[in-house]
C-alpha positions, 0 to 999 in steps of 0.5 A: 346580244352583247359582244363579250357573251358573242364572243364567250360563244364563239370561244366554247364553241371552237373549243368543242370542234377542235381537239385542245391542246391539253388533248393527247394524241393517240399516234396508235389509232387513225382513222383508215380507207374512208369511203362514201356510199361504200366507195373510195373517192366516187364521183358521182352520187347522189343528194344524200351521201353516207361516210364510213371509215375504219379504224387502224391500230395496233393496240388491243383494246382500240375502240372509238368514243367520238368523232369529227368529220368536216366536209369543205370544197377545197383540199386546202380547208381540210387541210386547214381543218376547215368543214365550209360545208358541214364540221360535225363537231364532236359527236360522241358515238361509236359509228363509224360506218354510214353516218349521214352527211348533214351538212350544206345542201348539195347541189349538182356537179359538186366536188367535195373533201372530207376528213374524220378524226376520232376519240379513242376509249381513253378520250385521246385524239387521233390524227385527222385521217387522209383526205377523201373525195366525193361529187355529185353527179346530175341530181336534177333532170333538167341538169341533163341538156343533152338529147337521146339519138339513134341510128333509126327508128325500129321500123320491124318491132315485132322481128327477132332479128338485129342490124348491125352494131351503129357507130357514132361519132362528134368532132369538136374544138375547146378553147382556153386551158381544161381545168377539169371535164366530166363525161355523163354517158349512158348507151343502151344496151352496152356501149363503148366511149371513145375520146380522141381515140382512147376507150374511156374507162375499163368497164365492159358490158355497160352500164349495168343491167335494169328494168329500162323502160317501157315496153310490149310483153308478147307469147310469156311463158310465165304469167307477168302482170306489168305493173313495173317502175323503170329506172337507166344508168348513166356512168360517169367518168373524169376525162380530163386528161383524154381531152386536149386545148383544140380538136377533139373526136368523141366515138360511141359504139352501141351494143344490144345488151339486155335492152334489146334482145332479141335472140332469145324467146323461149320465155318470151318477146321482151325486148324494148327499143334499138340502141341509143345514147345520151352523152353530156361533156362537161367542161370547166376552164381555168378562167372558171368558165363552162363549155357543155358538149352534149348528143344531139342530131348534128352527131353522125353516125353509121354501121361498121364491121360488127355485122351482129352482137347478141348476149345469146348468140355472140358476135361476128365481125367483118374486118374488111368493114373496118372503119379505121380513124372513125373516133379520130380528128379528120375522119372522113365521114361525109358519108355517115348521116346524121343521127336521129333524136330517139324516144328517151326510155322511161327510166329515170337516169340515175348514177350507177352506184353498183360495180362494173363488170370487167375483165378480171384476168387472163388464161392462156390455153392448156392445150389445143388439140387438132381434130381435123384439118380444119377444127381446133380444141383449145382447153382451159383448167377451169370453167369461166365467163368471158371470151377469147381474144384473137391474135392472128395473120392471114388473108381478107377473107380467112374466116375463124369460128369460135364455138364457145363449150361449157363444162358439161359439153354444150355450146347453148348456141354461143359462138364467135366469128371474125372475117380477117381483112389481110392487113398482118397481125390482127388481134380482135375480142368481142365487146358486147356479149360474154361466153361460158366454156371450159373448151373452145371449138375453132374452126379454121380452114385457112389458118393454123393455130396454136396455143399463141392464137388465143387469149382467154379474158374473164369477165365479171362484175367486178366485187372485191373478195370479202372472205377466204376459208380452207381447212382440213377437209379437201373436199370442203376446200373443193366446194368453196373453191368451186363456188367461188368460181361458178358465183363469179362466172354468174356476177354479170350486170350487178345481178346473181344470174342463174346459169351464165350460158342457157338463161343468165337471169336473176332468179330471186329463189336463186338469188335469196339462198345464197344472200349469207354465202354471197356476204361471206365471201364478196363485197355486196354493199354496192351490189346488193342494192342495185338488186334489191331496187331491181326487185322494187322496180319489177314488182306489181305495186298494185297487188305486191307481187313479185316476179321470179326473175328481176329485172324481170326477163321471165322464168319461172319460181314460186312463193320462195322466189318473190320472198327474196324481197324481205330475205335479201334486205332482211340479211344485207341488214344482219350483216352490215347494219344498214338499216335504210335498207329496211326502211326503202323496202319496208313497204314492198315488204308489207305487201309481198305478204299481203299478196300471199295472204290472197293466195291461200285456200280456206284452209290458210294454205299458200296454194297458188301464186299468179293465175297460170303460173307455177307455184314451185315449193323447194327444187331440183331435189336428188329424186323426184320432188314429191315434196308438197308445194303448199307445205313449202310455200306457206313455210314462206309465208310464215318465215317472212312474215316474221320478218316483216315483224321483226323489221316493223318493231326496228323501224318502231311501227308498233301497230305494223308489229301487232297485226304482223304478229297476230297474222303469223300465229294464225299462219302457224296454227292453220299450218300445223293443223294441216301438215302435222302428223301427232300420231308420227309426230312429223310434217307430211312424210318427215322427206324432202325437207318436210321436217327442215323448214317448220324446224329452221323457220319456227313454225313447230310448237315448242312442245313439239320441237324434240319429236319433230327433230327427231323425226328428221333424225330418224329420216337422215339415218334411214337414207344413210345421211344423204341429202335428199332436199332442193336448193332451198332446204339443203343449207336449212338441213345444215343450220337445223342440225347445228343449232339443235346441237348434232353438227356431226350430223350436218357434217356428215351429210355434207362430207358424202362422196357418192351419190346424192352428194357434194362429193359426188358432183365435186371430186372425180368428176373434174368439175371446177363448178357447181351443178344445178341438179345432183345428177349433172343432167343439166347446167354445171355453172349454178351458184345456188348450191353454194349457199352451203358455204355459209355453214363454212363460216359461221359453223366450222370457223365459227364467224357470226352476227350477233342478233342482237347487234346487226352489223358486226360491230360485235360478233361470235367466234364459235368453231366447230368440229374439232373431232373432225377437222385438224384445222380451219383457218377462215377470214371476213372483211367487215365493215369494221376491218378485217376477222379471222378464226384461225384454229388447230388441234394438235395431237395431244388434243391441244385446242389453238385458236388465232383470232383477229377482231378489228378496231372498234369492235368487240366478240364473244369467243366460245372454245371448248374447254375443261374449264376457265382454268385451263385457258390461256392467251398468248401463254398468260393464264386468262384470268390474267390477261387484259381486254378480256373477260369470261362470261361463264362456262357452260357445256363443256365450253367457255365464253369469253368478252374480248376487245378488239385486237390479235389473240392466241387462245390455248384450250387443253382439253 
């Protein structure tokens, strides 16, 4: 090629990556909280990162046209506007949320800057937002040098009994300056890292809990065919600044966790293995050279004062044990012995991605009652996961007991005891094991307490909050709040347990009704997918089934359960827009229905799961549930093969799409000719839900539509609009009535105060969380009946996806109840930024509504109206006003196209 042509090239091409200087600069619009993988500044991720950043402006109308992100390894270049790594150039696009990095290849233990800027809807530039961070973690399996070691082997395999908590610990010396170190560290089940003395890192119970490894299922309750993948988290953390030119002493203390569990067995013995470790410390001198501290069998090892630590059962710890300097230089330990190299487990390590659990907040008691001469009550306002920090004096040998009491008055054998050694003030919290109360028991022979002896610390998974609500309706108010706590204190590991006290698993039912609820109000871009890959993980790959808890660890469910593996995706996808999501389980997806396809009878009929197994429909409705299961079941089957269909037309998987949807007219057709009723012009009995899930899933012929609803019309009036559904098709009652236009009776049902009732369970009976049954009988920390919650948002602040354009990148505002609420003021932390519907009505019957749609998004905005002349933003007439258009009107309502920014709508009406 001729010089003067390369050099032509060259000239275009720079002239294209970098903003000219004839290009103005928009100063009003930057590019704002870049983050990878849904992270701010990760430092462990793997081979194939995806960028996202919003967009910060002032300016109504700011959207995004183009942008450029350059990815180098150094700040410098960044600085410079130098991508070594991968420059973009300009890409015109509005996405700004989970482009691919499609630069260089990665390699491990890679430390990488990134910057974007962006062209705004009037081709200006903006400035190059602030400089962002990510690294690789371990990629490869033979990046990993170190080896897995233990205390012992487990000896007694077969006992439900645990020994004593092992410590570990490794003296070591650096030569040279430290530049930077990283620790690849995972403990099974929980660990706690020390270096030079100083705990690692604030997470608690880590790493998050999986389908760890390989292991012997005896005396299951529920039928579990074990055809599963298994997968381990490793943590990494920077610990440059913990060690230190010369001496050091890395600590490990290991925990049971989930990996070996022993104390509960009502569902089964589904422990794996005894406690192990695998560390890897790698250091980087300022010369550049390398130095890899890494577990081995030279580490020594022993058992201290935590004589017990049970998820279940709690803690007991012996102070007098107390090995004092044991993860600091010079520590006598020639009588510790050397560790053993362990069998690795058979999941493969991988970096945890999804959020830590961690104390969130402290409580200090309310009140301390003494009931005897021995025996303290201390209470707190509000029922929480976590434990009780200690802070006592006394003599070796004192002993305190703590009976951890939950809100309904059990104590589901969870308890705490410290053994005091004398030694003055001492202060203990447990490390390996979470409670649920409201009341704490202390018993205390030999010391007196107060309020000052104890401290409360929750404990959660650590999720930002996403959404906040209130409004007029106190008891609306209660139930979120409520749910918001109970959803809380079940986060623990990254998974949505069930109960955090009695069984604390995943339930999958549980789990996909509250999917929508759950987005509303928490982050779950990192949450969420942990989970999902714990459903791919516990599956039968062979017959496609899915169990009813993952990881699994027993319980039972039915059809609606294992329908979580399309649900959950299928919704993550609606409100983030991340269609990989679709696409890593779209096979799971396909085979989750192939496996209901051979649990129907002649008839088409889902009447059965796993041989021996339950085969649940809805549950714990107010009454007894006479609510057929097959009728529910296939309901499921139904909905989510139309889903599958929905998401094979996505991914373009057009002959997937054809067979999909000729299976789910079959499933329709077999469905009403089984449960339909012409004479009465309902399904089954028109209770319990019988008219809700044909209405909410689409499975009523459209000439039918009208009596169907009808009939649940007539069925809610006969039982003086009262609830008589379970957790699945309570919140489906919600949505059939406000999208067939009676969102008075939705509102009717759910502002009931006697029984059966949200109200019922709620106020009066100083409840601060959510029951499981409508009776109180059993659990009253169950996240399930929040999932109602959802209606909050999307029916009475109006905020929803837009189906045509999953991700919120365009969304509706369409408040409800005005004749019933004075006001509702609710917030949704998109991807994109920040949406608020914040709207009154005032006495005259003036309609005001604030909303703020974010940078780089659009809304349709439906209020109520008279007509389009009678509609004003900011007091300007809205014909006049700009970045807004009416649509049409219709209904008694108006439809307004608005561009992105802060408005102040007036209807009067």
């Amino acid at each position: 090629m001729p010089k003067y042509i390369l050099l032509f090239l060259i000239v275009i091409a720079s002239q294209t990556l970098t903003a000219s200087s004839s290009e103005k600069i928009n100063k009003d619009i930057l590019p704002v909280d870049l983050r990878c993988e849904s992270l701010i500044n990760p430092i462990s991720i793997g081979m194939n990162p995806r960028l996202s950043w919003k967009l910060q402006s002032n300016t109504n109308g700011a959207k995004q046209t183009a942008y450029r992100i350059i990815v180098s390894d150094s700040r410098e270049n960044i600085l410079k506007r130098k991508g070594n790594y991968w420059d973009s150039g300009k890409i015109q696009s509005n996405q700004s949320i989970n482009i691919s990095y499609n630069g260089h290849p990665l390699s491990s233990e890679l430390k990488l800057y990134w910057s974007v800027m962006i062209w705004d809807e009037n081709n200006s530039t903006s400035d190059w937002g602030n400089v962002a961070v990510f690294e690789t973690g371990l990629l490869n399996k033979s990046d990993w040098k170190a080896a897995w070691i233990g205390m012992e082997t487990d000896i007694n395999k077969d006992s439900a009994s645990t020994g004593p908590a092992p410590y570990f610990r490794k003296e070591f010396a650096l030569n040279g300056g430290i530049k930077s170190a990283r620790a690849y560290v995972c403990g099974l089940g929980f660990y706690e890292l020390y270096i030079n003395g100083v705990k690692t890192g604030s997470q608690v119970l880590a790493p998050a809990i999986t389908n760890y490894d390989v292991r012997s299922l005896k005396k299951i309750t529920f039928p579990y065919d074990d055809q599963s993948t298994q997968r381990v988290f490793y943590n990494t953390f920077d610990v440059t600044e913990q060690l230190k030119n010369g001496h050091n002493t890395i600590g490990m203390i290991l925990g049971n966790g989930w990996y070996n569990q022993r104390d509960r067995t009502v569902e089964g013995t589904m422990w794996y293995d005894t406690p192990r470790l695998i560390l890897q410390v790698e250091v980087v001198y300022r010369n550049g050279k390398k130095e890899i501290l890494k577990s081995d069998d030279s580490w020594k090892c022993a058992t201290g004062p935590l004589l017990h630590d049970g998820i279940y059962t709690g803690e007991i710890f012996d102070a007098r044990l107390q090995l004092n300097g044991w993860n600091l230089n010079g520590y006598k330990d020639g009588n510790w012995k050397n560790a053993e190299i362990v069998r690795a487990p058979s999941g493969e390590l991988q970096p945890q991605l999804a959020p830590f659990d961690k104390i969130t907040r402290t409580i200090s008691p309310s009140s301390v009652k003494k009931t005897n001469d021995s025996t303290y009550l201390f209470k707190i306002d509000e029922a929480v996961s976590g434990w009780a920090e200690l802070k006592v004096n006394g003599k070796a040998g004192d002993r305190i007991k703590l009976r951890f009491i939950s809100e309904e008055g059990k104590d589901y054998n969870q308890s705490d005891t410290y053994i005091l050694n004398g030694s003055g003030e001492e202060v203990w919290e447990p490390r390996f094991t979470w409670h649920n109360f409201r009341t704490i028991e202390a018993v205390s022979k030999d010391i007196p307490l107060d309020e000052k002896n104890i401290l409360v610390k929750v404990v959660n998974t650590d999720v930002n909050r996403a959404g906040s609500f209130i409004c007029s309706n106190t008891l609306f108010n209660k139930i979120y709040e409520n749910y918001i706590r109970t959803q809380l204190d079940n986060f623990h590991g990254s998974i949505s347990s069930d109960c955090p006290h009695r069984e604390r698993l995943g339930y999958t039912g549980d789990a996909q009704s509250l999917t929508d609820a759950a987005i509303y109000s928490f982050d779950m871009t990192r949450f969420y997918p942990k989970y999902f890959n714990d459903m791919e993980d516990a599956r039968n790959k062979k017959t496609g089934y899915v169990p009813h808890t993952v990881p699994f660890n027993g319980g039972g469910g039915g059809p609606a359960w294992g329908s979580a593996i399309v649900i959950m995706p299928w919704k993550y996808y609606c409100l983030y827009g991340d269609k990989s999501i679709l696409t890593d389980h779209y096979e799971a997806m396909k085979q989750w229905v192939s496996y209901l396809t051979t649990r129907t009878d002649e008839r088409g009929i889902v009447v059965r799961e796993e041989p021996n197994g339950w085969c649940l429909g809805d549950w714990v409705s107010p009454d007894k549930l006479e609510l057929p299961e097959p009728l529910v079941n296939t309901c499921y089957y139904f909905y989510v093969t139309d889903l599958v269909k929905n998401i094979a037309k996505i991914l373009g998987k057009e002959n997937d799409y054809l067979s999909f949807e000729k299976l789910s007219l079959k499933i329709k057709s077999d469905f009403n000719r089984v449960f339909y009723d012409p004479q009465k012009k309902q399904y089954w009995e028109g209770r319990q839900g019988a008219d809700v899930f044909p209405l909410a899933f689409g499975l009523v012929p459209k000439e039918n539509e009208d009596d169907v609803f009808n009939s649940l019309l007539s069925h809610l009036k006969k039982i003086n609009y009262h609830f008589d559904t379970g957790f699945l098709a309570t919140p489906q009652v919600l949505n059939v009535l406000t999208e067939r236009g009676r969102v008075d009776v939705a509102y009717c049902l759910m502002n009931q105060k006697d029984y059966p009732g949200y109200g019922y369970y709620i106020l009066g009976k100083d409840a601060t969380c959510l029951w499981e049954q409508w009776d109180g009988e059993n659990s009253h920390c169950h996240p399930m009946a929040g999932n109602v919650t959802a209606w909050f948002y999307k029916t009475l602040a109006g905020i929803k996806y837009d189906g045509n354009n999953p991700g919120m990148q365009h969304f509706i505002i369409e408040p409800g109840m005005f004749d019933s609420l004075s006001f509702c003021k609710a917030s949704y932390n998109s991807l994109y930024g920040k949406i608020v519907s914040d709207w009154k009505v005032e006495k005259d019957g003036k309609f005001i509504i604030n909303v703020e749609i974010p940078a780089n998004t659009t809304s349709t905005v439906i209020i109520p109206a008279l007509d389009g002349n009678h509609i004003y933003e900011s007091n300007i007439p809205i014909s006049r006003a700009k970045n807004i258009k009416i649509e049409k009107f219709a209904g008694g309502r108006v439809f307004i196209n608005v561009d992105s920014g802060k408005y102040t709508f007036t209807s009067v009406r």
